[in-house]
C-alpha positions as CSV (number, residue, x, y, z in Angstrom):
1,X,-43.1,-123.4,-37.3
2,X,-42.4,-119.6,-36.4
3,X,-41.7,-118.8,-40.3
4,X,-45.2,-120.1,-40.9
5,X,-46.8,-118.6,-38.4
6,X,-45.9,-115.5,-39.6
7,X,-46.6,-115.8,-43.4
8,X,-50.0,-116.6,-42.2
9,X,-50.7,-113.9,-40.5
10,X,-49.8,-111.9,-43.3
11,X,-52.0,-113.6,-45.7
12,X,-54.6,-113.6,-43.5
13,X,-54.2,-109.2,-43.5
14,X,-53.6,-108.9,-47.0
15,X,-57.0,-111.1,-47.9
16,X,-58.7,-108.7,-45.9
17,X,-62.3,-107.4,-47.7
18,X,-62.7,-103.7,-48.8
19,X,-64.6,-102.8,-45.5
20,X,-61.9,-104.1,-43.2
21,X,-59.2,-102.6,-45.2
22,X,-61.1,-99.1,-45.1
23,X,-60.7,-99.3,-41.4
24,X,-56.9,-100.5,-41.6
25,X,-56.3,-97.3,-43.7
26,X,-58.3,-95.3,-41.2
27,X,-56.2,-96.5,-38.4
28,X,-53.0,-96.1,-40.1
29,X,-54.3,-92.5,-40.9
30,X,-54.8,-92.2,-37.1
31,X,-51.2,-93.3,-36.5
32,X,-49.5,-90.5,-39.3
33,X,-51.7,-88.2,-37.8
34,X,-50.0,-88.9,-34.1
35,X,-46.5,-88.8,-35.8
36,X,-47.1,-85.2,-36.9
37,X,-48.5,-84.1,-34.0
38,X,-45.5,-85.4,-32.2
39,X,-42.8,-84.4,-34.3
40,X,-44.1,-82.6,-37.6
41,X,-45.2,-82.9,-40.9
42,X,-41.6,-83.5,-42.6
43,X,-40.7,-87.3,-42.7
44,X,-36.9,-86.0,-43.4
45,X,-37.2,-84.6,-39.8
46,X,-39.6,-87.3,-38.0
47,X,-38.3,-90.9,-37.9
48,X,-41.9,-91.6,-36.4
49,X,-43.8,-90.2,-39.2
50,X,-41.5,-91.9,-41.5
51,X,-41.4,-95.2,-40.2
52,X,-45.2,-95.1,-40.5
53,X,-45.1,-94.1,-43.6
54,X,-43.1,-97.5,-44.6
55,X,-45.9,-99.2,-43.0
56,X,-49.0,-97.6,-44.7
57,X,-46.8,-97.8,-47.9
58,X,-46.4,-102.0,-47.1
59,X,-50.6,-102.3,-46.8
60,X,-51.7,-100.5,-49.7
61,X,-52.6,-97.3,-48.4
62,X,-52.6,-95.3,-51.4
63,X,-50.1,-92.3,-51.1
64,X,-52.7,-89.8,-51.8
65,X,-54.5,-91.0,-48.8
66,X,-50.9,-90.7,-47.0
67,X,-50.4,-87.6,-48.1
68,X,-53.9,-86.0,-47.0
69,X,-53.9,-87.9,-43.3
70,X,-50.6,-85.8,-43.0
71,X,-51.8,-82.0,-44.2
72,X,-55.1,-82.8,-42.0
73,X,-53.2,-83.5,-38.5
74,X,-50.5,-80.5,-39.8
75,X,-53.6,-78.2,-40.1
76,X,-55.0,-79.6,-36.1
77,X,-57.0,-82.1,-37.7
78,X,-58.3,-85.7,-35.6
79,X,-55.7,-86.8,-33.5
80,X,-54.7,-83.7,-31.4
81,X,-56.3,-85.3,-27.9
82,X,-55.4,-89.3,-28.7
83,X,-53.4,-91.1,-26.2
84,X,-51.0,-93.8,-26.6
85,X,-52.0,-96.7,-24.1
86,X,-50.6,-99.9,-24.0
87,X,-52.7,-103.1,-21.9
88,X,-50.7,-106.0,-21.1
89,X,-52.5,-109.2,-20.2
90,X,-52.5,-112.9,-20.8
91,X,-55.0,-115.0,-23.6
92,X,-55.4,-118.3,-23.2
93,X,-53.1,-120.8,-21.6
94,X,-51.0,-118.2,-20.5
95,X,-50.2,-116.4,-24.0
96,X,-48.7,-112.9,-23.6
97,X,-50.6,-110.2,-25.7
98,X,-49.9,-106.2,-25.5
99,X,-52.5,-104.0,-27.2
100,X,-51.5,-101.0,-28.2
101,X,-54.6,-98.3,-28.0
102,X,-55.1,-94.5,-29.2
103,X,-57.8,-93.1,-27.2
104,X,-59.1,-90.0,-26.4
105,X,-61.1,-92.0,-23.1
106,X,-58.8,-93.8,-21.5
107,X,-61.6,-95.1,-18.8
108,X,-64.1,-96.6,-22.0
109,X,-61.3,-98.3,-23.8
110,X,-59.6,-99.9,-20.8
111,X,-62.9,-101.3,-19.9
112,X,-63.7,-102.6,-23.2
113,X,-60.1,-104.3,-23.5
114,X,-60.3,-105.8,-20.3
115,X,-63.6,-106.8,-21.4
116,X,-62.7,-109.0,-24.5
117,X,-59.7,-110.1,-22.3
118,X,-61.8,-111.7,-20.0
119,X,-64.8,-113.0,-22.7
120,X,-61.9,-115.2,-24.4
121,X,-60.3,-116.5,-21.8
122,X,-57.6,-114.3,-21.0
123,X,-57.3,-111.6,-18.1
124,X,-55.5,-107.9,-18.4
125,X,-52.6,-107.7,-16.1
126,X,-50.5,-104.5,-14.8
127,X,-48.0,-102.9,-16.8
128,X,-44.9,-104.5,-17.4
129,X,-46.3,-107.9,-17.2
130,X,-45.6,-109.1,-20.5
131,X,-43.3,-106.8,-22.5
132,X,-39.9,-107.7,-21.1
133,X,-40.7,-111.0,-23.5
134,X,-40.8,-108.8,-26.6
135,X,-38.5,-107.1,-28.2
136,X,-38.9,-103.9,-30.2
137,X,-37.6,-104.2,-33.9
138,X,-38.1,-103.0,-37.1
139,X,-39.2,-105.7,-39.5
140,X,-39.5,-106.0,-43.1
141,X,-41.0,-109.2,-45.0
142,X,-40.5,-110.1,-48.6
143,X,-41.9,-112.5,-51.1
144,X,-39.5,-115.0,-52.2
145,X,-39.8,-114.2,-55.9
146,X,-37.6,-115.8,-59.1
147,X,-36.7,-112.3,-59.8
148,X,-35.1,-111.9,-56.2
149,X,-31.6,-113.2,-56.1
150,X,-30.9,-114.1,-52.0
151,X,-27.4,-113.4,-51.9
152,X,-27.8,-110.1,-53.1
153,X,-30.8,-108.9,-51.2
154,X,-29.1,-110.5,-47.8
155,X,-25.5,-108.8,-48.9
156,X,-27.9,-105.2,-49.6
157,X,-29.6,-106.0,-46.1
158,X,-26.4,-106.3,-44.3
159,X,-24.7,-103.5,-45.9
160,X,-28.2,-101.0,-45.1
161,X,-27.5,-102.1,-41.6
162,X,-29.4,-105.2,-41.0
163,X,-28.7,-107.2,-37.7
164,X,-30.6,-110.2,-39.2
165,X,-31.3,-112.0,-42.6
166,X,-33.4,-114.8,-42.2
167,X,-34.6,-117.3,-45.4
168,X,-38.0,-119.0,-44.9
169,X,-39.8,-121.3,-47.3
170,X,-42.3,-118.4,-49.0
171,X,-40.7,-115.1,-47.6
172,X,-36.8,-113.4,-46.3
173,X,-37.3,-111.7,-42.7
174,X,-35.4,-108.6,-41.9
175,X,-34.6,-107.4,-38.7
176,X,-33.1,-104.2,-37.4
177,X,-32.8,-101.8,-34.6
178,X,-35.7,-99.4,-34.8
179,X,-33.5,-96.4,-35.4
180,X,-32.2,-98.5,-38.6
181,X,-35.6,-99.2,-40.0
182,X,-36.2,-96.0,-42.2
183,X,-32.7,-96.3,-43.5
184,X,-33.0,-100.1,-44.6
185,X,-36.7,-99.5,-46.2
186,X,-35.0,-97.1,-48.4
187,X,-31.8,-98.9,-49.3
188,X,-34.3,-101.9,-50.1
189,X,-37.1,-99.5,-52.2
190,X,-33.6,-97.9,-54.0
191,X,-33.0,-101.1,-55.7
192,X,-37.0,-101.5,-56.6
193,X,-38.2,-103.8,-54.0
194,X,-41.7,-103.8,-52.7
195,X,-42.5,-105.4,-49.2
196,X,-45.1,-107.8,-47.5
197,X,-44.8,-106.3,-44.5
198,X,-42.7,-103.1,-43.3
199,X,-42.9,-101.6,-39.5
200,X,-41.2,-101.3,-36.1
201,X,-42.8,-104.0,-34.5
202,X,-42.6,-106.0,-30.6
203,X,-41.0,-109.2,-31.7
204,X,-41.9,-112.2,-28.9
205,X,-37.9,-113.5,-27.2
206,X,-40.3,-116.7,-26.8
207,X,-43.3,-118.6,-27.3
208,X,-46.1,-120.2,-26.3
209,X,-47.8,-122.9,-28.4
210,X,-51.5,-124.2,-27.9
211,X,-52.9,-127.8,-28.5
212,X,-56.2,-127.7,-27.3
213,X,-58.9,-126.7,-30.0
214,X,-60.8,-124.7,-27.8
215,X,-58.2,-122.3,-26.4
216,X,-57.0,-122.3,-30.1
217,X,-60.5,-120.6,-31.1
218,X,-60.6,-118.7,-28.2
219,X,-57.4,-116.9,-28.8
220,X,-58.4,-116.7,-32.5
221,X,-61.5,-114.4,-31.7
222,X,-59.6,-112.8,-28.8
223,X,-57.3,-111.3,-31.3
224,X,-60.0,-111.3,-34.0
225,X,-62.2,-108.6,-31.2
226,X,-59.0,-106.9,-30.3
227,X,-58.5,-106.0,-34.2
228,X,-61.8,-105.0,-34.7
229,X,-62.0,-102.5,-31.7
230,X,-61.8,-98.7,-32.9
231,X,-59.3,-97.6,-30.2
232,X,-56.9,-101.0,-31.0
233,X,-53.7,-100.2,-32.6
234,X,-51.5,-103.1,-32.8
235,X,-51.8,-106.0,-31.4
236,X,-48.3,-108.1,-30.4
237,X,-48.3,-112.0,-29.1
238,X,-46.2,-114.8,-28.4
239,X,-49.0,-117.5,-30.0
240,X,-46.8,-119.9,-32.1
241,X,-49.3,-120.7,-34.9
242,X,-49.4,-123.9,-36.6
């Protein structure tokens, strides 16, 4: 059920139209712009920047796009007064969410967030509520493809440092330490692989299923509002999909 879960949720961000994937890139140019204002314009030299750069690199963003999000925040482009903010609360039936927000108003977006908390069923809590059930981790997904042989991909996951290798019916799951994640994208891109999905993620310990309909469609357009927020991040739950 989990593996499925998952592979829909990427379909579901890879079928995305133009417009929403315009605002994807210009998130993800919001992000590389906080990683160089952080710790510099040299991936070689900033994990941060270069783990983000895997993760623009596994939704399309085109690397001129990349490269120009990166010389704007160098040159004290957008970016310089975001915040990192992170709201913990519960959707329906008890489901644990964290939404991770860049804002340069704190007060506006933690109203709106509690806001679509509370509109679909859920309610912000304090901090700390709901993270100790994630874990962070970077995470690559790949396509199960005749041209990928298993045994060697798991035996070149391993060997990059890989802590786990896990076959599902239409994808292989990665999972590492976050420090590892930059080393294992490039072991993987070395021997000419391309990935679904690439980031240091919050991965759930546990989860939380829902059977009635109704909280099912609430929690639907509670992440669904979340996403479409312009402060909203990333968005990590413990929903077990069907």
């Amino acid at each position: 059920m989990a593996g499925h879960s998952k592979w829909s949720n990427i379909k579901r961000k890879k079928e995305k139209t133009d417009s929403q994937k315009g605002k994807m890139f210009t998130k993800l140019g919001r992000e590389i712009a906080i990683a160089v204002k952080s710790g510099g314009a040299d991936p070689s030299v900033n994990a941060k920047l270069k783990d983000v750069i895997a993760k623009a690199k596994a939704n399309n963003m085109p690397n001129d796009s990349i490269q120009r999000s990166i010389k704007k925040a160098a040159g004290e482009g957008d970016g310089a007064n975001y915040e990192v903010i992170t709201y913990e609360g519960y959707g329906p039936n008890g489901v644990a969410v964290m939404v991770e927000t860049y804002t340069d108003n704190r007060n506006r977006t933690a109203g709106d967030v509690r806001h679509i908390f509370d509109k679909f069923g859920g309610n912000m809590g304090t901090t700390g509520c709901v993270s100790f059930l994630f874990d962070m981790k970077g995470q690559v997904i790949i396509e199960k493809d005749s041209s990928i042989d298993e045994d060697d991909l798991m035996i070149a996951a391993l060997d990059a440092g890989a802590e786990d290798f896990i076959t599902e019916d239409e994808y292989y799951e990665i999972i590492t330490e976050p420090e590892d994640f930059s080393s294992m994208c490039d072991a993987l891109e070395n021997k000419g692989l391309s990935f679904l999905s690439a980031e240091v993620t919050m991965i759930p310990k546990t989860t939380t299923e829902l059977t009635d309909p109704e909280a099912v469609e609430k929690m639907e357009k509670l992440i669904d509002r979340l996403e479409d927020h312009d402060d909203v991040q990333n968005i990590w739950h413990n929903w077990e999909q069907d």
